[in-house]
KEKOLGU-752446 format. One line per 2 residues: number of its first residue (from 1); for each residue x, y, z of N, C-alpha, C, O. Coordinates in steps of 0.001 Angstrom, whole numbers, plus 500000, padded with zeros to 6 digits. Layout:
<pts>
NUM = X:Y:Z:X:Y:Z:X:Y:Z:X:Y:Z ~ ...;
</pts>
This chain:
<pts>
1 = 747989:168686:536260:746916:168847:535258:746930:170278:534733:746901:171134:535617 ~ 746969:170708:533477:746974:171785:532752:745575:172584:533390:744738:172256:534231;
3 = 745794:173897:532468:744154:174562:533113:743023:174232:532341:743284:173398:531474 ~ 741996:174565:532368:740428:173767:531095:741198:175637:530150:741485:176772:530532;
5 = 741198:175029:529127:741018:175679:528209:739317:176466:528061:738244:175933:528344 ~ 739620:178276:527375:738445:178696:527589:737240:178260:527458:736373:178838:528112;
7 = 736757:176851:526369:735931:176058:525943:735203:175397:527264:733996:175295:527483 ~ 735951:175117:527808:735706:174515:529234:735151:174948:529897:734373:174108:530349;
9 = 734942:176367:530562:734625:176952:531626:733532:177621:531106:733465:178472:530219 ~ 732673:177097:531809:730812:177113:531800:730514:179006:532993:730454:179295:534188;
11 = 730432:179664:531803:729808:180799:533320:728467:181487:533169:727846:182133:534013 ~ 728186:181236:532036:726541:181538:531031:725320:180257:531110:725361:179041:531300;
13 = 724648:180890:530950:723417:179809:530538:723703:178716:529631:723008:177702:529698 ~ 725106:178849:528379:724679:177348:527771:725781:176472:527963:726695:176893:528672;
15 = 725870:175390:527493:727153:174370:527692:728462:174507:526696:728316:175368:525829 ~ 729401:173973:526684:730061:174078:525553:729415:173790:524386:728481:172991:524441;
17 = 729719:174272:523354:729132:173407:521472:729607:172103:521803:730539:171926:522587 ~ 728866:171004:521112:729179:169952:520952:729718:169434:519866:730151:168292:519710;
19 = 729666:170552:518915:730528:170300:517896:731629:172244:517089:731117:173353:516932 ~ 732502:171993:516923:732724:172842:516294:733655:172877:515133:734614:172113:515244;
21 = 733596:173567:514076:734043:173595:512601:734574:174695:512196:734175:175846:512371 ~ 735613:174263:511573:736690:176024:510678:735560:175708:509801:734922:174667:509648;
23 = 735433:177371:509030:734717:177503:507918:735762:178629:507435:736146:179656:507995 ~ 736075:178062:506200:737187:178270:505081:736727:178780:503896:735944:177997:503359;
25 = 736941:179952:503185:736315:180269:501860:737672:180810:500598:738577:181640:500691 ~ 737318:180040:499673:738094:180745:498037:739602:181036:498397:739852:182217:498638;
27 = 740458:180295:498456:741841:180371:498747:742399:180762:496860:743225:181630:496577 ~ 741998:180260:496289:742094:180570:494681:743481:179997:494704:744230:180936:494435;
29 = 744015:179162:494851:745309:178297:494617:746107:178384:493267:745380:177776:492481 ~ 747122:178779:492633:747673:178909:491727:748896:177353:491142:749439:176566:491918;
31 = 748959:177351:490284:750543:176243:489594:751791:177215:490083:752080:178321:489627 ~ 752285:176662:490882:754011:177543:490570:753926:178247:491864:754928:178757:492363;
33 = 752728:178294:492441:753028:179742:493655:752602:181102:493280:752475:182036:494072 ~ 752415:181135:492156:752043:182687:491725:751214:183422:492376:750363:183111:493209;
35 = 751517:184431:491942:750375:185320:492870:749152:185854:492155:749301:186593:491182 ~ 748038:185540:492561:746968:185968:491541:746928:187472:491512:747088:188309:492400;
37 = 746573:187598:489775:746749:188706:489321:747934:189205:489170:748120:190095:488340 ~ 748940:188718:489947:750150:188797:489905:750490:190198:491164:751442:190974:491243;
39 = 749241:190048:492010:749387:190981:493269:749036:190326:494129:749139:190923:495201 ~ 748490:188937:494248:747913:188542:495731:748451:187387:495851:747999:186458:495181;
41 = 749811:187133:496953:750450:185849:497604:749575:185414:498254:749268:185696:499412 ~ 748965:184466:497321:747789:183735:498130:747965:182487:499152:747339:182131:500150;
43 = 749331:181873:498314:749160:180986:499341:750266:181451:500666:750507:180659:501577 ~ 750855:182791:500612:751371:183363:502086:749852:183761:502973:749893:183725:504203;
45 = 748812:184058:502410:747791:184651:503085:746868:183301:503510:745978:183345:504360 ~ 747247:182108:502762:746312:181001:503686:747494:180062:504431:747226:178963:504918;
47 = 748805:180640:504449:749426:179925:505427:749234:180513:507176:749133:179935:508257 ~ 749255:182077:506701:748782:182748:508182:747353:182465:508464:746761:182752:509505;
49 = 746739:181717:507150:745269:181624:507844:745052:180194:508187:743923:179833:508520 ~ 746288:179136:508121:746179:178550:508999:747110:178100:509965:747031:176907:510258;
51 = 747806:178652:510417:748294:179098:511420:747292:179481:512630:747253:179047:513781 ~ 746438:180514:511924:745475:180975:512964:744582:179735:513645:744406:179646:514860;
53 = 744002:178714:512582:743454:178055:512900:743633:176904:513700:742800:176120:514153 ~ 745315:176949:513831:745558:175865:514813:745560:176275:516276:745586:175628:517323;
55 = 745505:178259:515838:745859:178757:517808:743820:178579:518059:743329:178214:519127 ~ 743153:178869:517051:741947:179143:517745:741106:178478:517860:739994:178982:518018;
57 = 741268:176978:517830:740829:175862:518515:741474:174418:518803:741352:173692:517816 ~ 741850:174065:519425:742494:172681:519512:741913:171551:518523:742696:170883:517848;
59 = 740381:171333:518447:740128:169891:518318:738937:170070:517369:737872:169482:517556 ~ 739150:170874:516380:737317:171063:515360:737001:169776:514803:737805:168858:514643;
61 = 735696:169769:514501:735243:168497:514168:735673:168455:512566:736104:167344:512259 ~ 735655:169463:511413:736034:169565:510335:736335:171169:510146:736027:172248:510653;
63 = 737148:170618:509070:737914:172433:508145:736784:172168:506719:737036:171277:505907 ~ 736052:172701:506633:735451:173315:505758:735940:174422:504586:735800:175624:504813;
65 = 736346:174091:503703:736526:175224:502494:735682:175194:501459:735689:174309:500604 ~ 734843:176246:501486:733655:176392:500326:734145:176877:499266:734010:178098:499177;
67 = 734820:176225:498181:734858:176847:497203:735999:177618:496597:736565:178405:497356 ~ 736445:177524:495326:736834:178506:494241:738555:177970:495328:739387:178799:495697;
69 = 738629:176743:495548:739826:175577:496003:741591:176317:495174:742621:176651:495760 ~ 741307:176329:493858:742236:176815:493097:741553:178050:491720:740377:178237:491410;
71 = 742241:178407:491406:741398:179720:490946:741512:179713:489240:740737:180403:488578 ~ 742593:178831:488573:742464:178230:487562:741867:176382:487093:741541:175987:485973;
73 = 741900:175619:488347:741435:174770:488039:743198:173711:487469:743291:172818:486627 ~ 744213:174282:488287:745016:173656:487455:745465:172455:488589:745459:172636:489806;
75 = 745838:171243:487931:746193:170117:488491:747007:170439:489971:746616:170004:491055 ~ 748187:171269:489783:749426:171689:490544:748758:172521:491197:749114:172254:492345;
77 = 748001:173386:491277:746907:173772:492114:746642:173459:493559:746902:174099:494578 ~ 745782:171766:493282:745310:171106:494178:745830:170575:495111:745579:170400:496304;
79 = 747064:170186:493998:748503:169310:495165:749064:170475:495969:749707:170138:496964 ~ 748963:171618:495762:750146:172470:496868:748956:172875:497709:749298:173151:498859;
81 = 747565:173000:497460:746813:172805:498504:746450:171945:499263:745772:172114:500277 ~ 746982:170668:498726:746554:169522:499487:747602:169309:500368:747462:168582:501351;
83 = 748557:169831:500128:749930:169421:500844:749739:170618:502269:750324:170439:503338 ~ 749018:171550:502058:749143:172623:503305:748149:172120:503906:748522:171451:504869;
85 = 747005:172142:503765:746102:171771:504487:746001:170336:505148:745472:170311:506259 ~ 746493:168987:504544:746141:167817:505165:747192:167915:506272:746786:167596:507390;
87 = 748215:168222:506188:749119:168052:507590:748446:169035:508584:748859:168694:509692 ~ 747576:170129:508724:747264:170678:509574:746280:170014:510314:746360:169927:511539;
89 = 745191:169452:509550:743888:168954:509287:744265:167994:510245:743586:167892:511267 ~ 745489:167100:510021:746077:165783:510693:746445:166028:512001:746379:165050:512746;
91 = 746888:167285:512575:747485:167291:513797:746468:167813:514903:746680:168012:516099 ~ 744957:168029:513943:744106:168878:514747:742996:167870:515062:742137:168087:515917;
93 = 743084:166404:514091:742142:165592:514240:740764:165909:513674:739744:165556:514266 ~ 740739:166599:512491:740029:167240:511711:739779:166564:510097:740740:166430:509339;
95 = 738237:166125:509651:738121:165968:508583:738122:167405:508205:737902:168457:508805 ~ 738542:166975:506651:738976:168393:505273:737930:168041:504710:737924:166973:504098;
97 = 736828:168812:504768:735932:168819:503494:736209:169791:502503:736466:170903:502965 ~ 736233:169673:501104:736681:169949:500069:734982:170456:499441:733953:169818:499664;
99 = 735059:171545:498761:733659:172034:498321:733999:172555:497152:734870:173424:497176 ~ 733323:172107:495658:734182:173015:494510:733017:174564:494396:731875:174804:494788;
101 = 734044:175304:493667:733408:176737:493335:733661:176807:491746:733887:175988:490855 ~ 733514:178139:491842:733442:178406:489891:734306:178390:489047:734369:178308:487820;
103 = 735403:178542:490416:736985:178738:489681:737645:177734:489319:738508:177723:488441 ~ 737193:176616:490129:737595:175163:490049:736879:174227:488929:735822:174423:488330;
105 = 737557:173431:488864:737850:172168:487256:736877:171217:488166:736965:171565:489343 ~ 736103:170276:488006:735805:169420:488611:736501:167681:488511:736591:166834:489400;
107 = 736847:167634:487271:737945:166467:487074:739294:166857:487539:739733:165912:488195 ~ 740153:167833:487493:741101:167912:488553:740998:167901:489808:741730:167252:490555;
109 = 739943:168726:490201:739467:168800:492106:739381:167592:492230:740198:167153:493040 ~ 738646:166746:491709:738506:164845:492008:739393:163967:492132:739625:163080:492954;
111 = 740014:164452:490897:741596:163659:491273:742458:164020:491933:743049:163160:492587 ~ 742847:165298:492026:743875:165872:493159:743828:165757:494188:744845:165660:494874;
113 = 742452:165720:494738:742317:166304:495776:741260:164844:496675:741666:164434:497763 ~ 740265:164376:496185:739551:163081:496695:740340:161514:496099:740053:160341:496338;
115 = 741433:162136:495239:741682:160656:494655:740674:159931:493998:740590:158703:494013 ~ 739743:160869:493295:738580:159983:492662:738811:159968:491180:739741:160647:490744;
117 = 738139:159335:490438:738152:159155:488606:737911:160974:488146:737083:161770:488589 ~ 738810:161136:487286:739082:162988:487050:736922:163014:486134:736943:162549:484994;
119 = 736476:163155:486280:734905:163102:485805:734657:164198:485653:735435:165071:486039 ~ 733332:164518:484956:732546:166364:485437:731411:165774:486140:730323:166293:485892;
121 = 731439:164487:487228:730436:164090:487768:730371:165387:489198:731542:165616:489500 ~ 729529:166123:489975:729217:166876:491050:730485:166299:491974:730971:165170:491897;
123 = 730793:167129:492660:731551:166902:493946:730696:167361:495022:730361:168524:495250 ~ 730231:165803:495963:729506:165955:496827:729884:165021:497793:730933:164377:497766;
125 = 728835:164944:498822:729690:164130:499964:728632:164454:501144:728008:165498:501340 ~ 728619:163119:501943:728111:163343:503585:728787:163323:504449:729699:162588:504071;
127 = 729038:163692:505590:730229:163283:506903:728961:163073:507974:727886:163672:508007 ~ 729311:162340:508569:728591:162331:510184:729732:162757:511093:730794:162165:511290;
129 = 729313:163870:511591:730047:164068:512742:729641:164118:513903:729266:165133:514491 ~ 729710:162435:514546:729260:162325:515776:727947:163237:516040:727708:164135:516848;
131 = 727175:162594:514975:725672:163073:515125:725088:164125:514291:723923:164318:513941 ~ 726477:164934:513991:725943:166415:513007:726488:165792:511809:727435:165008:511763;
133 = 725724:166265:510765:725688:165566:509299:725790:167007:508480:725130:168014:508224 ~ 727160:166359:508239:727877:167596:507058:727137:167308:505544:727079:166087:505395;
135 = 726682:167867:504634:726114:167733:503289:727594:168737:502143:728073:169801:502535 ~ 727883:168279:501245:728442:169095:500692:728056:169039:499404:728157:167957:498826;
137 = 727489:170301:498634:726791:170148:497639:727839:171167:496466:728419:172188:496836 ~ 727911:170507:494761:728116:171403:494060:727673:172448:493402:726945:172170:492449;
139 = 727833:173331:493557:726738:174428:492869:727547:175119:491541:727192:176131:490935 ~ 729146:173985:491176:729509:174782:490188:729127:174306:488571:728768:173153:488330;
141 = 729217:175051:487814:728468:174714:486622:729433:174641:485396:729550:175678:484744 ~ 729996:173762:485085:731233:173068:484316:731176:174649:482599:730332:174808:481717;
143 = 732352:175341:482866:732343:176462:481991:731334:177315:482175:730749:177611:481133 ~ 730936:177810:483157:730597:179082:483557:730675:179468:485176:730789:178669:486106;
145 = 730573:181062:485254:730738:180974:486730:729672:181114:487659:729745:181093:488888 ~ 728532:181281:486833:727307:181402:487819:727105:180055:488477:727834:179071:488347;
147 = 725895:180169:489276:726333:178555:490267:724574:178187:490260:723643:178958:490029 ~ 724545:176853:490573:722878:175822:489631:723342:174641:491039:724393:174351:491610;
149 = 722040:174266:491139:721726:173127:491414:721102:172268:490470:719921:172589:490604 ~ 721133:171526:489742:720268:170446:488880:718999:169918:489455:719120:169972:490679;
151 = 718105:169544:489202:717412:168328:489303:717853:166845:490164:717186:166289:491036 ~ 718912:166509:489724:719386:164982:489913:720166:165682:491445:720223:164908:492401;
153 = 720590:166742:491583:721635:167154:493286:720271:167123:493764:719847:166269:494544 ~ 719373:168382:493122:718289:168735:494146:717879:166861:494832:717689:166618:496024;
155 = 717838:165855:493751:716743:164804:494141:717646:164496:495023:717202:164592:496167 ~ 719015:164078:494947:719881:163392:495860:719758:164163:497226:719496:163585:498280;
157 = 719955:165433:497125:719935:165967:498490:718563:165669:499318:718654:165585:500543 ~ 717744:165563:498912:716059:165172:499479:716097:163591:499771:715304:163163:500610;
159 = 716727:162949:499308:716853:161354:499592:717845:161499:500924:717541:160719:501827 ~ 718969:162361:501193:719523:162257:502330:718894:163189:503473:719591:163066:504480;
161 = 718205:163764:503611:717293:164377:504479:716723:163916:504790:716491:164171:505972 ~ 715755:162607:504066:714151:161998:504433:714657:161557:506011:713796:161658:506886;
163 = 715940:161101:506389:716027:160632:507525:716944:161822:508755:718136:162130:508733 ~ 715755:162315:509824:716846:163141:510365:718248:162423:510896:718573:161236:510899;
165 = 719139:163934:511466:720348:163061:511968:720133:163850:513629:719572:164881:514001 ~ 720776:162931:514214:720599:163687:515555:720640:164757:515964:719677:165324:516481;
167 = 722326:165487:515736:722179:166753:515792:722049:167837:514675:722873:168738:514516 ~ 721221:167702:514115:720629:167726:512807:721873:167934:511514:722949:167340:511583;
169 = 721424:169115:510052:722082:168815:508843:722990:170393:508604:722312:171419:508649 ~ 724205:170488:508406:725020:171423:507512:725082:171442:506172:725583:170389:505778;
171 = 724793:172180:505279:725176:172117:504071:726138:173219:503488:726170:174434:503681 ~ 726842:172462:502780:728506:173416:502594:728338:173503:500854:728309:172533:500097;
173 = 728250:174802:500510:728305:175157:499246:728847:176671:498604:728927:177469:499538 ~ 729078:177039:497835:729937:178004:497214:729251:178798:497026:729445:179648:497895;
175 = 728150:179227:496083:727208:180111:496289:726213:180062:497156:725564:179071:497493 ~ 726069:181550:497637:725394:181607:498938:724053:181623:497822:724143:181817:496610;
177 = 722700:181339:498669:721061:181185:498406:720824:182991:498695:719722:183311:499141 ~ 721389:183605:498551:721354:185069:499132:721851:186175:498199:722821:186088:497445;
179 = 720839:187498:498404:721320:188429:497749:722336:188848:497592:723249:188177:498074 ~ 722581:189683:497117:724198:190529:497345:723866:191942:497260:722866:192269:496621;
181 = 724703:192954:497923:724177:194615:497945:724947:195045:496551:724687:196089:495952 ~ 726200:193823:496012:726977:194204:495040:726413:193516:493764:726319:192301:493592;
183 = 725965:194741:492687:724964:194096:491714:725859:193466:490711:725404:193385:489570 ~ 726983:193032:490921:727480:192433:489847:727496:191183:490037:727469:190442:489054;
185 = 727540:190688:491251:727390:189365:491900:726066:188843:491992:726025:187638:492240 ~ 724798:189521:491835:723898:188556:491417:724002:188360:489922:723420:187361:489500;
187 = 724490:188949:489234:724538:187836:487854:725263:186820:487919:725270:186158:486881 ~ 725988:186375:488890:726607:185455:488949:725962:184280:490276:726551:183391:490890;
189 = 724396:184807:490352:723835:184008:491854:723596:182917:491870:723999:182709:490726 ~ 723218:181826:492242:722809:180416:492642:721413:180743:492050:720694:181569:492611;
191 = 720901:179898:490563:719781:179730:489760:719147:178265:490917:719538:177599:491875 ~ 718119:178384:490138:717010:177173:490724:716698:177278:492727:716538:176317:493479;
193 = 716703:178540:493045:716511:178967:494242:715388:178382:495097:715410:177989:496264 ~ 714449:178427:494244:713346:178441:494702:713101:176758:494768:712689:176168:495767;
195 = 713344:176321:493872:713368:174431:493969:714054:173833:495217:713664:172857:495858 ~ 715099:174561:495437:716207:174036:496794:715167:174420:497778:714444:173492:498139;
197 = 715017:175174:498108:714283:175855:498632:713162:174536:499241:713295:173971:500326 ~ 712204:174294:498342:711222:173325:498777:711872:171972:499003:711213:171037:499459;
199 = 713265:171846:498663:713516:171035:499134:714244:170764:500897:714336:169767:501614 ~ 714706:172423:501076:715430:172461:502868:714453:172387:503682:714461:171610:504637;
201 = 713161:173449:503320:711713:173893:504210:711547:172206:504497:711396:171208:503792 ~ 711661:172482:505873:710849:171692:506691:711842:170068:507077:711648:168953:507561;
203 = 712973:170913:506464:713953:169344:506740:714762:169590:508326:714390:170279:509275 ~ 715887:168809:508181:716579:169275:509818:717510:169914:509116:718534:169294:509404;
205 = 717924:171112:508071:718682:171445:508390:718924:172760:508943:718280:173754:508609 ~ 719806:172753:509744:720351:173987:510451:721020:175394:510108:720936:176531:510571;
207 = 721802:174709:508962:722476:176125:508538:722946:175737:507230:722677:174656:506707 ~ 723861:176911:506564:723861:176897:505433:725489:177717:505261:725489:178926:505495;
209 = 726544:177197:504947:727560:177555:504823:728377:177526:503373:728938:176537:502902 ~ 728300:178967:502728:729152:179111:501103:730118:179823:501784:730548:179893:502935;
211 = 730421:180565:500208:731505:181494:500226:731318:182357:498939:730325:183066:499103 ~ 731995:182605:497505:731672:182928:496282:732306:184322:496572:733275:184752:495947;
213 = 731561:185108:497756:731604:186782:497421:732422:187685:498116:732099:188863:498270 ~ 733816:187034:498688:735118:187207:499169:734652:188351:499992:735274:189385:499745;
215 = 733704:188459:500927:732893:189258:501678:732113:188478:502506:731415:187583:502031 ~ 732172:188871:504509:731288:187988:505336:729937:188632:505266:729678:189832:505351;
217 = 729053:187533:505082:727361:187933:505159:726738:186937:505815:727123:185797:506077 ~ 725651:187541:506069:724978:186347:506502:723445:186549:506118:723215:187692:505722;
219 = 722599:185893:506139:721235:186038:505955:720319:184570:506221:720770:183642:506892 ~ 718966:184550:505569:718400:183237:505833:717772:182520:504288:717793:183190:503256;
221 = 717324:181335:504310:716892:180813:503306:716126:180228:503857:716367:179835:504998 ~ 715050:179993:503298:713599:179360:503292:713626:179254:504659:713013:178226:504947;
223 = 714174:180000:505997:713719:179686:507185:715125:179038:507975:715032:178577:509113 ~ 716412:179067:507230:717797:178188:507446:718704:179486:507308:718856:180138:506275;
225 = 719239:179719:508463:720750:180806:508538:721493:180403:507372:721428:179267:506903 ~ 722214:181353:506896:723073:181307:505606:724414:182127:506347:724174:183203:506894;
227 = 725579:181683:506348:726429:182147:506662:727390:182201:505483:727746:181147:504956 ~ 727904:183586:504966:728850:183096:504053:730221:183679:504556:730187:184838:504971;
229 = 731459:182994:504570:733110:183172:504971:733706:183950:504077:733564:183587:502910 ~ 734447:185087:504303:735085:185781:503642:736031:184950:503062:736250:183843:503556;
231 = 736903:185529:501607:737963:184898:501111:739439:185069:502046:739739:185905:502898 ~ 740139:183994:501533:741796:184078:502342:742257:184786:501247:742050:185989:501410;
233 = 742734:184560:500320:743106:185253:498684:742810:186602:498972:743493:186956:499933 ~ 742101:187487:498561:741671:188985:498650:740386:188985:499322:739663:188001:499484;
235 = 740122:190403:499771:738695:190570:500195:738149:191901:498915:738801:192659:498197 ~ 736421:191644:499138:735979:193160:498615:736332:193929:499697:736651:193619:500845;
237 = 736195:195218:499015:736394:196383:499976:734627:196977:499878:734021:197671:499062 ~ 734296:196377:500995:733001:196536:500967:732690:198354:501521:731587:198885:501394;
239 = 733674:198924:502002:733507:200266:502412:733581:201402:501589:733990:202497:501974 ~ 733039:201046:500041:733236:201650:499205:731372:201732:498966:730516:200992:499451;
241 = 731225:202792:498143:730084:202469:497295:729695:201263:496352:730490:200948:495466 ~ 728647:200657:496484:728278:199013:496315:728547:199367:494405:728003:198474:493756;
243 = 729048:200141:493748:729077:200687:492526:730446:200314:492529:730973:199559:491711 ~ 731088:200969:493642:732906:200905:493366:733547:199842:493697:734758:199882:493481;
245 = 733082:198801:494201:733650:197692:495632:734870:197073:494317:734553:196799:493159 ~ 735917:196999:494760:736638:195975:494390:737590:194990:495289:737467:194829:496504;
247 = 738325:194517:494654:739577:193640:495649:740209:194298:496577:740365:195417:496091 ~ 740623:194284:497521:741904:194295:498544:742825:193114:499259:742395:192138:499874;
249 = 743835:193374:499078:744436:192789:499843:744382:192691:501569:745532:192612:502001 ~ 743755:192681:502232:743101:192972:503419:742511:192208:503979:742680:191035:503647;
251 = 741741:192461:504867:740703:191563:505942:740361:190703:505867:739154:190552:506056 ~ 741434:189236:505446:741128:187990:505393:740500:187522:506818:740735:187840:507984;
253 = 739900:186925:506404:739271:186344:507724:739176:184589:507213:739690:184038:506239 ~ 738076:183886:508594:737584:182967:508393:736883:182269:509539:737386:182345:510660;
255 = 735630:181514:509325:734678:181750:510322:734843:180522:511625:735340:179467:511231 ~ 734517:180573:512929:734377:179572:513918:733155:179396:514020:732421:180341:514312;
257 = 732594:177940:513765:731630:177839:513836:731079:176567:514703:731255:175362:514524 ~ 730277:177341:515803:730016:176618:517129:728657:175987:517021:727650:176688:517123;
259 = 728576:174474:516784:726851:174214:517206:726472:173784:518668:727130:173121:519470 ~ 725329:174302:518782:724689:174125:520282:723597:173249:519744:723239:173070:518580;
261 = 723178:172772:520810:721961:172022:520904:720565:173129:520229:719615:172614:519641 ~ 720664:174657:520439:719684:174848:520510:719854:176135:519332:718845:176741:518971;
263 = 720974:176424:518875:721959:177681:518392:722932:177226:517498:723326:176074:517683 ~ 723455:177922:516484:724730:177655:515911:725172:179450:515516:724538:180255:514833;
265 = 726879:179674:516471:727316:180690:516499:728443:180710:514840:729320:179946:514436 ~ 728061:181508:514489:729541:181572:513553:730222:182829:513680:729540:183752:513235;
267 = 731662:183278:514269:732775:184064:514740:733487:184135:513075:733656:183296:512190 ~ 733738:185389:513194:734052:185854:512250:735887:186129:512796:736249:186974:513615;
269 = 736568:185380:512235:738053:185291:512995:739156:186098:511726:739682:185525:510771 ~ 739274:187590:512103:740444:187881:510921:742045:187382:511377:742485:187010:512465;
271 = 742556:187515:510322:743755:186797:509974:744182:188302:510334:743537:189285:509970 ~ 745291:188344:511055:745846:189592:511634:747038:189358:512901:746863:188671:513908;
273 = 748043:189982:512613:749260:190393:513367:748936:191037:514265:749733:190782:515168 ~ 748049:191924:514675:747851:193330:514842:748311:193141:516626:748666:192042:517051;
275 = 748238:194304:517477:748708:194177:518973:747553:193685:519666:746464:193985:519178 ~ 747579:192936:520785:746691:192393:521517:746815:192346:522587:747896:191969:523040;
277 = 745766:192709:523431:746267:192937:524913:746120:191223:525833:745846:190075:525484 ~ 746467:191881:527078:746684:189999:527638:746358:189874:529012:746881:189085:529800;
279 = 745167:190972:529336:744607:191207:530165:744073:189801:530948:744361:189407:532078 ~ 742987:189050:529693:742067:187946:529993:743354:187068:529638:744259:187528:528943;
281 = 743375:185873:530123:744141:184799:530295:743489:183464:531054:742520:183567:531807 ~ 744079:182329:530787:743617:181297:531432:744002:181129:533007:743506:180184:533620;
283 = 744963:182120:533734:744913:182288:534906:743167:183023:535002:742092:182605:535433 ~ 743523:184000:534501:742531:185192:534873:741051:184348:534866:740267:184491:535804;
285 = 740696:183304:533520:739454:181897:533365:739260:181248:534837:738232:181309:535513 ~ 740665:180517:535233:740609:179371:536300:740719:180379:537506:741202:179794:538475;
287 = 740352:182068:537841:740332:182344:538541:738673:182746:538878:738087:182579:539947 ~ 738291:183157:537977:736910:182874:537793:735734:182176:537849:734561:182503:538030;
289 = 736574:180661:537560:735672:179294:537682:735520:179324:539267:734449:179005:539783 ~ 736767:179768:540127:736376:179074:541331:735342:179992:541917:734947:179340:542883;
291 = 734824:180862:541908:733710:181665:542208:732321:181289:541467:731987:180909:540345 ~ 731747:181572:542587:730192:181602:543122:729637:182395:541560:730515:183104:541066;
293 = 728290:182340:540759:728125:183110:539985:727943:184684:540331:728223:185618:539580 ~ 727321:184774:541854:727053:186287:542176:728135:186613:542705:727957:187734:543183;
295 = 729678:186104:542990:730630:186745:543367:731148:186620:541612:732003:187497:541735 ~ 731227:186363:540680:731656:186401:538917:731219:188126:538826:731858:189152:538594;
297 = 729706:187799:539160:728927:189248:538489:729547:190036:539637:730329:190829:539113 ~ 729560:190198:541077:730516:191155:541386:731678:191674:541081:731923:192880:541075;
299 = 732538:190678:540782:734451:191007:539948:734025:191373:539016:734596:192406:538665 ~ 732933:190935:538074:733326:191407:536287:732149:192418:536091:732346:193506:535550;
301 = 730997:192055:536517:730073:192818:535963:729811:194183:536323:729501:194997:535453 ~ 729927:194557:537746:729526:195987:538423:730507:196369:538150:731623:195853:538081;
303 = 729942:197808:537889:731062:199130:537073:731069:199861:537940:730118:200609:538167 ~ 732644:199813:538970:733323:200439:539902:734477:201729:539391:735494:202108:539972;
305 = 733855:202220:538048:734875:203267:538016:733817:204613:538076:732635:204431:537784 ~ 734254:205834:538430:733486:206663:538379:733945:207657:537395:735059:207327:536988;
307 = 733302:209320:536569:733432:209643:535223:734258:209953:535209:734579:210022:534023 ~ 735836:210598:536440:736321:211187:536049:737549:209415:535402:738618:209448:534793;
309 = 737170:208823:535635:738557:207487:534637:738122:207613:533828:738977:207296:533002 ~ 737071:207955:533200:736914:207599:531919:736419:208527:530918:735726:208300:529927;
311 = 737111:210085:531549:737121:211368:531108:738930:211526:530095:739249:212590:529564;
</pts>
């Protein structure tokens, strides 16, 4: 018998998540391979980003990508994204939820990508996942890039709430319900705020997962965590003055996101080569499990070095 993988081994107060999900943001997909702008190999930067995602969990319940799917909206787009992602998706036992953004066509995303009639009808969708209920809502607005909820989403989304789900509701959308420190990005914010709004207060849902601002944030809405996933494509360089921020090629990331019964963690996972030490290991785990908790806190917790090691 192999060893329990780190997921396994209980040494804290809570249990494993009972569910867990990649959260994926703005890959901006090109025709041909190109590189956007003609500086960012985007799709070399979401092949290492998923790569990553197959070492840093075995078995997620879904891959989540919020948004801005392809970055022109072009047919050839969808297919070379659809072609990377479903074979991964397949070997991990993972639904692909598909979420459009601003950058994206909504009659190509439909057809490319759901096999549905090419329409400018919303791209939306429910999943049950074994109890947790994925929502995926459009917030993009057919020729422009700011991002809306309608009337007719808002009503639909309130008709699938009236009934909780066990382990309650996710909603996956492109613009975050949240400020930005970068003032160019609220002209481009999620309108009708305040309507959604009366429509989450007081429902089951749990959290709130976009993307839009190729930057990780997080904040709350009407009382609901907002997590938003950095882009794979470029990041801001948020270490600039909120005046200067632009693109980098850099700190792709993308989020792990753990629900608990009582909690939902989201890990902020960068995409990175970089050196890593190999100290902790699944020997070093299954050596751990077999101990007592007050012999754990003796090996790991009491600090047996004195100042001059660490002079």
């Amino acid at each position: 018998m192999s060893a329990p993988s780190a997921s396994e081994h209980v040494f804290g107060r809570h249990e494993p998540a009972s569910h867990v999900i990649i959260h994926v943001s703005d890959p901006h997909y090109l025709a041909g391979g190109v590189r956007l702008a003609g500086r960012y190999d985007v799709e070399a930067n979401f092949a290492r980003t998923l790569e990553a995602i197959r070492v840093v969990h075995p078995n997620p319940a879904a891959i989540v990508i919020t948004g801005d799917l392809a970055d022109l909206g072009e047919p050839e787009a969808y297919r070379r994204l659809r072609d990377a992602v479903e074979p991964v998706a397949a070997e991990l036992g993972a639904v692909v939820v598909w979420v459009a953004g601003n950058h994206d066509e909504r009659p190509a995303l439909r057809e490319g990508l759901l096999d549905l009639a090419p329409t400018e009808e919303p791209v939306t969708g429910v999943w049950d996942l074994d109890g947790l209920r994925l929502i995926a809502l459009d917030t993009s607005v057919p020729g422009w890039h700011h991002g809306d909820l309608d009337g007719g989403q808002r009503a639909w989304l309130a008709a699938q709430l009236r009934q909780p789900a066990p382990h309650g509701t996710l909603l996956a959308m492109h613009h975050p319900p949240l400020p930005s420190h970068i003032p160019l990005f609220d002209i481009l914010e999620l309108q009708h705020q305040d309507e959604l709004a009366e429509v989450i207060r007081g429902s089951d849902v749990r959290g709130i997962l976009a993307g839009h601002l190729h930057y990780s944030a997080h904040g709350t809405f009407a009382g609901v965590p907002v997590s938003v996933a950095s882009a794979t494509c470029y990041t801001m360089n948020v270490a600039l003055p909120a005046s200067a921020v632009n693109g980098m090629d850099a700190a792709q990331s993308f989020q792990l996101v753990h629900v608990h019964p009582d909690t939902i963690t989201h890990t902020v996972v960068p995409v990175t080569d970089a050196p890593t030490g190999d100290y902790f290991s699944e020997a070093w785990l299954e050596h751990m499990s077999g101990l007592t908790p007050a012999e754990r806190l003796e090996a790991f917790s009491r600090k047996t070095h004195s100042r001059s090691d660490v002079e």
